[in-house]
C-alpha positions as CSV (number, residue, x, y, z in Angstrom):
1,X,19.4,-10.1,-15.0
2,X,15.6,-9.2,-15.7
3,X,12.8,-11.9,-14.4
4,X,10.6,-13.1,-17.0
5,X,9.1,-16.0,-14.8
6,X,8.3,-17.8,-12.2
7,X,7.7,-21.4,-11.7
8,X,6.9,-23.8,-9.3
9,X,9.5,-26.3,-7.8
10,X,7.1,-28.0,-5.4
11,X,3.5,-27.4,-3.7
12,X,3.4,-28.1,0.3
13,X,-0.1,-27.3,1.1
14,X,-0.9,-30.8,2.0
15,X,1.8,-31.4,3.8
16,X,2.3,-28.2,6.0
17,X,0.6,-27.3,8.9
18,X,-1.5,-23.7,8.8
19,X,0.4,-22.3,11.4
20,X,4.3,-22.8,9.6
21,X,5.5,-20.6,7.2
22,X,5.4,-16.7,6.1
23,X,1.4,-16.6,6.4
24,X,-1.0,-18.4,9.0
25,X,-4.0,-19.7,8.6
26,X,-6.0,-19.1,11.7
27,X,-9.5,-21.5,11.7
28,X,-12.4,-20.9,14.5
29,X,-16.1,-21.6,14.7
30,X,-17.5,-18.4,16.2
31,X,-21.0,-17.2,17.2
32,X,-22.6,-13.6,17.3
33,X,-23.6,-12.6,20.7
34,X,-26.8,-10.2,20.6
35,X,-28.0,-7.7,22.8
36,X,-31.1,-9.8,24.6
37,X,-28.1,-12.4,25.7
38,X,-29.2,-14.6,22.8
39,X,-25.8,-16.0,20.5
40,X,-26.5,-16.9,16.3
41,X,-25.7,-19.9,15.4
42,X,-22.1,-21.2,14.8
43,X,-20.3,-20.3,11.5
44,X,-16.7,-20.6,10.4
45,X,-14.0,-17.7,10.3
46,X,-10.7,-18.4,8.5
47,X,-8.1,-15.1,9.1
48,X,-5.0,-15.0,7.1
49,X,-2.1,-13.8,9.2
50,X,1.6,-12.9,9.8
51,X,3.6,-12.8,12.7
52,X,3.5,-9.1,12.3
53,X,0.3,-8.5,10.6
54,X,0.9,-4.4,10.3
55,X,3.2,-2.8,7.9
56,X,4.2,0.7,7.1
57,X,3.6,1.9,3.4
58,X,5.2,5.1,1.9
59,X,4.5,7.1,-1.3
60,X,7.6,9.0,-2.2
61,X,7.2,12.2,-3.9
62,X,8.6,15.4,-5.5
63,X,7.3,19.0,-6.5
64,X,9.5,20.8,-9.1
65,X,10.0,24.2,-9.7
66,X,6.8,24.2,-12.0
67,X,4.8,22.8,-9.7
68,X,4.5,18.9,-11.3
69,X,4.4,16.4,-8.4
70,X,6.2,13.2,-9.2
71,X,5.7,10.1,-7.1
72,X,8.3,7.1,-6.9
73,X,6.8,3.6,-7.3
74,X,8.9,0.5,-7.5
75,X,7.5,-2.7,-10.2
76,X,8.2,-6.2,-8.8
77,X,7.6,-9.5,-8.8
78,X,4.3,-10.8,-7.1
79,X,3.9,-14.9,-7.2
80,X,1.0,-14.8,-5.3
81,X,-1.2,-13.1,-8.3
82,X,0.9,-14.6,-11.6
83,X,-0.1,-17.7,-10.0
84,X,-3.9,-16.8,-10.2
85,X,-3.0,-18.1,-14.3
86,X,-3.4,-21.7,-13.0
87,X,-7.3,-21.7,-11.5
88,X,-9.7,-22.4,-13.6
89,X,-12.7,-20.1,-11.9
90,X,-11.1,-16.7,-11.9
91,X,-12.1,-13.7,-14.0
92,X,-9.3,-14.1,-16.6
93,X,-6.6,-11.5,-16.6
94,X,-5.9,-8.8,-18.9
95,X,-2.5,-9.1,-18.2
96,X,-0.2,-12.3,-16.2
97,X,0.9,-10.1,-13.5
98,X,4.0,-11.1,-13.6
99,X,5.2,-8.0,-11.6
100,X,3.1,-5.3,-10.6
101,X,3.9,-1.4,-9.7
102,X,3.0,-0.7,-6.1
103,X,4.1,1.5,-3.5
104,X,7.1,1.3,-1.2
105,X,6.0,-0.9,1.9
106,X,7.0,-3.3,4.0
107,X,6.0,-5.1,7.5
108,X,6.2,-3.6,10.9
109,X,8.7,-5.3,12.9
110,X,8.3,-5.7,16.8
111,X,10.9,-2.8,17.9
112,X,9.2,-0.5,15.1
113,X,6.2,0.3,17.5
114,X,4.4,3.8,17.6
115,X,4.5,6.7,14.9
116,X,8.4,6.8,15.5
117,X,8.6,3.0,14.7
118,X,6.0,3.5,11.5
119,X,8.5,6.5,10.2
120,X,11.6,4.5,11.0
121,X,10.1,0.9,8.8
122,X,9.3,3.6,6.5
123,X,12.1,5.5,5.9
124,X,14.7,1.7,5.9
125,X,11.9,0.4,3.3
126,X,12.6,3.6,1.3
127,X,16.2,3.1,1.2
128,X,16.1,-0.3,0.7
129,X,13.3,-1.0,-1.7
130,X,13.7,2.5,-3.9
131,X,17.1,4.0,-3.2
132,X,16.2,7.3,-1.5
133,X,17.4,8.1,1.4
134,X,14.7,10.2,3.8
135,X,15.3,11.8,7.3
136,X,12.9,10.0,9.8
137,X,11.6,13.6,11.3
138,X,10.1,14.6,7.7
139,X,7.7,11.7,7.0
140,X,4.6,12.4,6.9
141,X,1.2,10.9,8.2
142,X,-0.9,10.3,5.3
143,X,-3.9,9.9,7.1
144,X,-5.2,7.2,9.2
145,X,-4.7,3.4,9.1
146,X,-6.5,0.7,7.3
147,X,-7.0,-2.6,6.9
148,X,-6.0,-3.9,3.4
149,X,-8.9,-7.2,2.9
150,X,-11.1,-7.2,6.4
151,X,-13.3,-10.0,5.4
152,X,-9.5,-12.3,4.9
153,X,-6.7,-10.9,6.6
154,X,-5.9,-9.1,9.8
155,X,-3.1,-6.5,8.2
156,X,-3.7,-3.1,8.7
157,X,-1.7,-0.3,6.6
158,X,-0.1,2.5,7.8
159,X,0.1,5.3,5.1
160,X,3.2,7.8,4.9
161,X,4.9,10.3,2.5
162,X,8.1,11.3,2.2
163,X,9.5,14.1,0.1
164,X,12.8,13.6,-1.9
165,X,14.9,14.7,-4.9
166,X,14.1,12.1,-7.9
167,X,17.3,12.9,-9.2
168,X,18.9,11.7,-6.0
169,X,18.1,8.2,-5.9
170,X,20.3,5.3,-5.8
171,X,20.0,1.7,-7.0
172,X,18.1,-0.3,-4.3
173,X,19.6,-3.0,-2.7
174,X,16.2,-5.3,-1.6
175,X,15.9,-7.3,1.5
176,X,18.3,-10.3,0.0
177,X,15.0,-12.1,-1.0
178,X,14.2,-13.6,-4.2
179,X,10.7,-11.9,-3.9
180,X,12.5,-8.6,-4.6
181,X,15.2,-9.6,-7.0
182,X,14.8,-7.5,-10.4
183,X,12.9,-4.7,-8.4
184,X,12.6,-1.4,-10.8
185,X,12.1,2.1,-9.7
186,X,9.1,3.8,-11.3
187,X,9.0,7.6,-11.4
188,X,5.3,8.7,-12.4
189,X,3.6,12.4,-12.6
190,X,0.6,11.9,-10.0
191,X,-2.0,12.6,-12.5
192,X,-0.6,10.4,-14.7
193,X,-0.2,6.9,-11.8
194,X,-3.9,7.9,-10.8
195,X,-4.7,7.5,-14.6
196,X,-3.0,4.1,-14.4
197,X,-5.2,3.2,-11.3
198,X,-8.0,3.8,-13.4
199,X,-6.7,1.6,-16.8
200,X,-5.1,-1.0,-14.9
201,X,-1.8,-0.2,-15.0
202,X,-1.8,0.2,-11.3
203,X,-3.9,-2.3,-9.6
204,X,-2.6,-2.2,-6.3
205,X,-5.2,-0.9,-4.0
206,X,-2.9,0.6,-1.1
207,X,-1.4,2.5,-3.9
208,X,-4.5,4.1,-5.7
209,X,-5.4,4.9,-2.0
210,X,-2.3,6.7,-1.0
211,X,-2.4,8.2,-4.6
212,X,-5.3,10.2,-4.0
213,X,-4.8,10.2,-0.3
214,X,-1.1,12.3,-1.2
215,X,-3.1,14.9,-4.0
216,X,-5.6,15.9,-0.9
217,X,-2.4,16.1,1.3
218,X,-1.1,18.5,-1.2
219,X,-4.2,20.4,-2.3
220,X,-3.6,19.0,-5.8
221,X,-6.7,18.4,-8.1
222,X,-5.7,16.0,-10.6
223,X,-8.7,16.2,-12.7
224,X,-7.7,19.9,-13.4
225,X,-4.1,19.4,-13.2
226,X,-3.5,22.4,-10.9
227,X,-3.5,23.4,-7.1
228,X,-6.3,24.4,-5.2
229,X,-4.3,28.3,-4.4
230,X,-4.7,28.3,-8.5
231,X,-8.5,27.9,-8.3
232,X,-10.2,31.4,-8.9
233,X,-11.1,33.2,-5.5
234,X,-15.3,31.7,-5.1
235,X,-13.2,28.3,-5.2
236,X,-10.5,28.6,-3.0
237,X,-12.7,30.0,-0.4
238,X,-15.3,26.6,-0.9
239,X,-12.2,24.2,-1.0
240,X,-11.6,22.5,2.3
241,X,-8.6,19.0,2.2
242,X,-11.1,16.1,3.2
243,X,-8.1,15.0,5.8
244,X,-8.8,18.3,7.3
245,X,-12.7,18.4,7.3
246,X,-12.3,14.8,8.9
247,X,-10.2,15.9,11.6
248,X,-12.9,18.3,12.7
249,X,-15.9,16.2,12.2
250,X,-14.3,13.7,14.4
251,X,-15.2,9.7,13.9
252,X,-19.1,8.6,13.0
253,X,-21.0,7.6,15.7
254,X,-21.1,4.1,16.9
């Protein structure tokens, strides 16, 4: 049965501590330490936490015959935004936000540590959140890690891909939480989902990122809906995939 809302049964915020439940609230005074030995003075630092602050996102994907890259998105529910309806000082919404379309995702457990842990949370949050099932050994790193709100939370993202059939998918089946129940499948050319980044039909930032991050991976200009090996020759030979030209950079300096 499709969600149409959400509602509140009881609030809890005055009652519960801010180090119970799904998120904790971490709250220091801290201090900047200079180079002379000299500290600023004190100021506070709230950090918004899980258990297991990282998690593993993946942007499913396919390339037809013709060449059209398709990406697999999933729309679901997301309290924590629809809610935004009930303060008074926010921007107002174009939209409730009842559900949102985002990437496949989900939190790093504590036996899913190094790239073989990322690409094993990934591939289970595949099956379980979108219906495809993906071999381990063929996702792929879609670039480095990032941290998804620095100045608020400690969660850093790990980015993936993973190539599968569109027509092959199967109903998901969710974690057994009402956070998930409803869950849809969205299949989306990649032109057309980085369109929706831009007119807010896709306001998830992870996904916009991965988005673009996947048509670099891919040599795939969405502005001129073709591949870079399509470009005419004086292109081709100036056209370098930023992941690449990164890679040989190396970092900035500190």
């Amino acid at each position: 049965m499709p969600v149409c809302d959400v509602e509140i049964v009881s609030e809890h915020t005055s009652s519960s501590r801010c180090d119970e439940g799904f998120l904790r609230l971490r709250r220091f005074m801290v201090r900047n330490i200079y180079a002379d030995g000299r500290s600023s003075r004190a100021y506070p630092c709230d950090i918004v936490s899980r258990p297991h602050p990282d998690a593993a996102a993946i942007l499913l994907y396919d390339v037809d015959a013709e060449g059209r890259v398709q990406v697999v998105l999933k729309k679901g529910l997301r309290p924590p935004v629809y809610f935004r309806k009930l303060k008074s000082e926010v921007t107002p919404d174009r939209e409730p936000y009842l559900k949102l379309i985002e990437m496949v995702a989900g939190v790093l457990e504590p036996e899913d540590g190094g790239p073989e842990g990322i690409a094993r949370r990934a591939a289970a949050e595949a099956l379980e959140e979108a219906g495809f099932t993906i071999g381990e050994a063929s996702i792929q790193t879609l670039g480095a890690e990032a941290f998804a709100s620095p100045g608020v939370t400690d969660e850093k993202v790990f980015f993936c891909a993973g190539r599968v059939r569109t027509d092959q998918g199967k109903e998901p089946q969710g974690d057994g939480s009402m956070m998930e129940e409803g869950t849809e499948v969205v299949i989306l050319g990649l032109r057309a989902a980085i369109a929706l980044c831009r007119s807010g039909g896709i306001v998830d930032m992870k996904t916009e990122l991965s988005l673009w991050r996947l048509a670099d991976h891919l040599g795939y200009i969405p502005q001129l809906d073709l591949f870079a090996h399509q470009l005419p020759a004086a292109l081709q030979a100036r056209y370098g995939r930023l992941g690449v030209q990164a890679a040989q950079e190396g970092p900035p300096a500190a």
